[in-house]
C-alpha positions in Angstrom: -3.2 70.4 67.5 -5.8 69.8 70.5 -4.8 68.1 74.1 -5.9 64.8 72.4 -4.4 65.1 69.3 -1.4 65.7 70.7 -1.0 63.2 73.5 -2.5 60.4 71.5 0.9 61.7 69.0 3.1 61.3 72.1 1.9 57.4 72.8 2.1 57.1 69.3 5.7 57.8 68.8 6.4 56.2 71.9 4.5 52.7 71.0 6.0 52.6 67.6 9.4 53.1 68.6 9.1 50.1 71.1 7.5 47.9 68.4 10.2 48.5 65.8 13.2 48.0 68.4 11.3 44.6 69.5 10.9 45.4 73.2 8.2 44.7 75.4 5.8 47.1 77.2 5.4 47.7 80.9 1.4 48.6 81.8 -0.2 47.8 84.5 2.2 45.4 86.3 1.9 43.5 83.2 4.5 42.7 80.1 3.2 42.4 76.9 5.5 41.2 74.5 5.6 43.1 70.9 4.8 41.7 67.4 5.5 43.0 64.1 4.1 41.8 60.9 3.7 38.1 61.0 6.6 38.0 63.5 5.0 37.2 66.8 6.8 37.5 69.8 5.1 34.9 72.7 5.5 36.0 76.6 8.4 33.3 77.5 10.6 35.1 74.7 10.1 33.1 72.1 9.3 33.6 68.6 7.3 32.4 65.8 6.3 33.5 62.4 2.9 33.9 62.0 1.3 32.9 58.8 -2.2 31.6 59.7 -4.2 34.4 58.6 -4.8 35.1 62.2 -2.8 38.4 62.5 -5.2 39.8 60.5 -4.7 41.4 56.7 -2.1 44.4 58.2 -0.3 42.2 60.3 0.8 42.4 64.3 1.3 46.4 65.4 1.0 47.9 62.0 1.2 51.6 62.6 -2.3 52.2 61.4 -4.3 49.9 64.0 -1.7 51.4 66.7 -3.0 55.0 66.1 -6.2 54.4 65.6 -6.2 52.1 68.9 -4.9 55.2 71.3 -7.1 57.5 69.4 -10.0 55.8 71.0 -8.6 55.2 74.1 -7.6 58.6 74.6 -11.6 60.1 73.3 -13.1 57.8 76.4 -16.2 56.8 74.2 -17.1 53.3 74.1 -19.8 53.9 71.6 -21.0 56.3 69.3 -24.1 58.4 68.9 -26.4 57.0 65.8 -26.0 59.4 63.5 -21.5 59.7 64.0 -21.9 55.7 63.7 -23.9 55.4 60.2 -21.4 58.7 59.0 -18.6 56.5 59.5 -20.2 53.3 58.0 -21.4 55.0 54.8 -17.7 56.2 54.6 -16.5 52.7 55.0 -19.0 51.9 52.4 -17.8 54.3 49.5 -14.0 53.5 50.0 -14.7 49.8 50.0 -16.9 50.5 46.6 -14.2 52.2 45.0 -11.4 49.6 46.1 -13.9 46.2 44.5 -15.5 48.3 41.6 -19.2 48.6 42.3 -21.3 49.8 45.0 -21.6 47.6 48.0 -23.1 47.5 51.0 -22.1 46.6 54.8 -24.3 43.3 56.3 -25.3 41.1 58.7 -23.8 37.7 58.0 -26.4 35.1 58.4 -26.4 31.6 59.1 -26.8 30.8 54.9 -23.5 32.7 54.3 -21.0 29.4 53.5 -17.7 29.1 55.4 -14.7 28.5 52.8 -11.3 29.6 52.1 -11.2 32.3 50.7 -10.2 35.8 52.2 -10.5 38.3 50.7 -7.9 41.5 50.0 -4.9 38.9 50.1 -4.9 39.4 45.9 -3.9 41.7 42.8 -8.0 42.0 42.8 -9.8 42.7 46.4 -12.3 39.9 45.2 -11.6 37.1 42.8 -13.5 37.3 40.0 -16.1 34.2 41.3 -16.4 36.0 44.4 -17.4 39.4 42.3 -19.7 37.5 40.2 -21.6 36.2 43.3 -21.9 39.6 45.1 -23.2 40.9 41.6 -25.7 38.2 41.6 -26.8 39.2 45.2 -24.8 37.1 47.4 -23.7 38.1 50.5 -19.7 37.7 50.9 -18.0 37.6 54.0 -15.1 40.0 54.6 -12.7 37.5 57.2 -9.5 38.8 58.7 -9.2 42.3 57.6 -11.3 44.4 60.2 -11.2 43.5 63.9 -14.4 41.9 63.2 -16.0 39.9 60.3 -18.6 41.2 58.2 -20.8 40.7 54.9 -21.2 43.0 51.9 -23.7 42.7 49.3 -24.8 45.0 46.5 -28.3 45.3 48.3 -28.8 47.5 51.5 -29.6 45.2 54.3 -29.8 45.2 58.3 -26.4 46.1 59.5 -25.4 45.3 63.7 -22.2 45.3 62.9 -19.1 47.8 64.3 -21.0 48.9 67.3 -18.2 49.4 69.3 -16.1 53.0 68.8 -13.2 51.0 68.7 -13.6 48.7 66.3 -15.4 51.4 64.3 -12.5 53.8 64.4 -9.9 50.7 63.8 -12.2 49.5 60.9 -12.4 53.0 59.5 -8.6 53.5 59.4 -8.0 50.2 57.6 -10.2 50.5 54.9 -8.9 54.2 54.3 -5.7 53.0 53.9 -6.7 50.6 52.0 -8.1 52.8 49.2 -5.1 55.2 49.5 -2.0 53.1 49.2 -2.3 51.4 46.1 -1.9 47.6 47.0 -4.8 46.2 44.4 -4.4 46.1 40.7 -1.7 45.0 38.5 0.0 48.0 38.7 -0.3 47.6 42.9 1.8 46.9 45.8 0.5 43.2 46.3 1.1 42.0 42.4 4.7 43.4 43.7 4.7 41.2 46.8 3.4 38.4 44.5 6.3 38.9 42.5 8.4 38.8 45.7 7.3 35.6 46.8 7.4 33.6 43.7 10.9 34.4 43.2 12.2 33.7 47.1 10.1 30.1 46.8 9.9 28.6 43.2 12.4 26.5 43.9 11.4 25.2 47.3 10.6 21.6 47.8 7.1 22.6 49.5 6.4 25.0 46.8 2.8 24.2 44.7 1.9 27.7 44.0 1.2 31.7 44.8 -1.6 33.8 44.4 -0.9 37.3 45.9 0.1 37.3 49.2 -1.2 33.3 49.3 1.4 30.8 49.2 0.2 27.6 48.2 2.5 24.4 49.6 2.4 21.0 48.4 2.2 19.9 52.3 1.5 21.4 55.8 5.3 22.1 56.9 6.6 20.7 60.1 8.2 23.0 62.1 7.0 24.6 65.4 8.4 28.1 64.4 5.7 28.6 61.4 1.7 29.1 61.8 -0.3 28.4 59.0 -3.6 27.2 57.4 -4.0 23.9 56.2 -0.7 24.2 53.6 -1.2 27.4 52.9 1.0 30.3 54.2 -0.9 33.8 54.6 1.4 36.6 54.6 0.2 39.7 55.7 0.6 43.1 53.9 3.8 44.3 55.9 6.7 42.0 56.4 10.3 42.8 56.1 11.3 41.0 52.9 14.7 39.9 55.0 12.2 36.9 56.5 11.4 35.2 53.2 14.8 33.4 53.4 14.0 32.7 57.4 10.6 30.6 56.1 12.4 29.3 53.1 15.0 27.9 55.2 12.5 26.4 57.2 10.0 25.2 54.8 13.6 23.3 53.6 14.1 22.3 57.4 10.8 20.7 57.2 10.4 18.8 54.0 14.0 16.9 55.1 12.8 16.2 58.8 
């Protein structure tokens, strides 16, 4: 193990450990409070649930954004030469092909692109299947809250300015191999599992319309200060402790009685 390799392994363990006992981190004369999941911990103490989508497909602190943020720290490189930068795009590339099902290509998103709903990688299937049939058609789809930036994939190779910062690079690389290695999509996967999870903790609440995936569908936007979410939908990202399903139900409950 190198110098590098070994101290980013040190921060590692020592960032981790914080984040999982719920304490805050000195640096810099500064505290910054830790999240976990869609558990967000505000600077006055406080404590909300997030469920807007916002804390991104992983979720606050997940392990594999942690390491691959001190791994880049620690290296000292802002940017990458040309040639590491397209390596690590064309990687990108083929593990997101093999996760959706056809070969697709990292793009620009232009000013045609439409703005809806829909993010992808929340589902049994990375894409829905209208999504699918657009990029198949040559449509450009837009890839929202799952790398620290968004970006477009089509099936044809266009202009790409995308990632040009080593750390979003290396954090965009890490998620998308982890991704295609841990087995969420499908219907033998980890989400149709979660999707499972959630229909059974909230079929029976009064806010409850529906679930797709980690989606859940609610018949009204709640009212209660301690949940985020998007416009009566509540995203959940990929890791969450399933001990805070009856937390939301209970407020979801809360709400609808208020």
């Amino acid at each position: 193990m190198s110098a590098i390799e070994d101290l980013t392994h040190q921060l590692f363990t020592l960032v981790l450990n914080e984040v999982k006992a719920g304490n805050s981190i000195s640096f810099e004369n500064s505290i910054i409070p830790t999240s976990r999941g869609p558990l967000s911990r505000n600077p006055d103490g406080s404590e909300t649930i997030d469920l807007s989508g916002q804390c991104g497909l992983l979720g606050h602190s997940h392990p594999v954004i942690i390491k691959a943020t001190l791994k880049c720290a620690i290296s000292g490189n802002l940017f990458l030469e040309k040639n590491m930068r397209l390596n690590a795009i064309d990687k990108i590339q083929d593990q997101l092909s093999d996760i959706i099902g056809i070969k697709i290509h990292l793009v620009d998103i232009g000013t045609e692109e439409k703005s809806d709903d829909y993010l992808p990688g929340r589902t049994i299937d990375f894409l829905d299947t209208r999504h699918l049939d657009a990029i198949k058609k040559g449509e450009t789809i837009v890839l929202k809250s799952i790398l620290p930036e968004d970006i477009g994939i089509s099936i044809s190779p266009k202009e790409f300015s995308g990632l040009r910062s080593a750390l979003n690079l290396e954090v965009s690389s890490s998620i998308i191999r982890f991704l295609s290695e841990a087995g969420f999509y499908g219907e033998n996967g980890l989400i149709k599992n979660r999707e499972e999870t959630i229909y059974s903790t909230y079929k029976k609440s009064l806010l409850y319309k529906s679930n797709n995936g980690l989606i859940l569908n609610l018949k009204e936007n709640p009212k209660n200060s301690r949940l985020r979410f998007d416009n009566k939908r509540l995203i959940f990202p990929l890791s969450f402790n399933e001990g805070i399903l009856s937390t939301i139900f209970d407020y979801l409950e809360e709400s609808k009685c208020s």
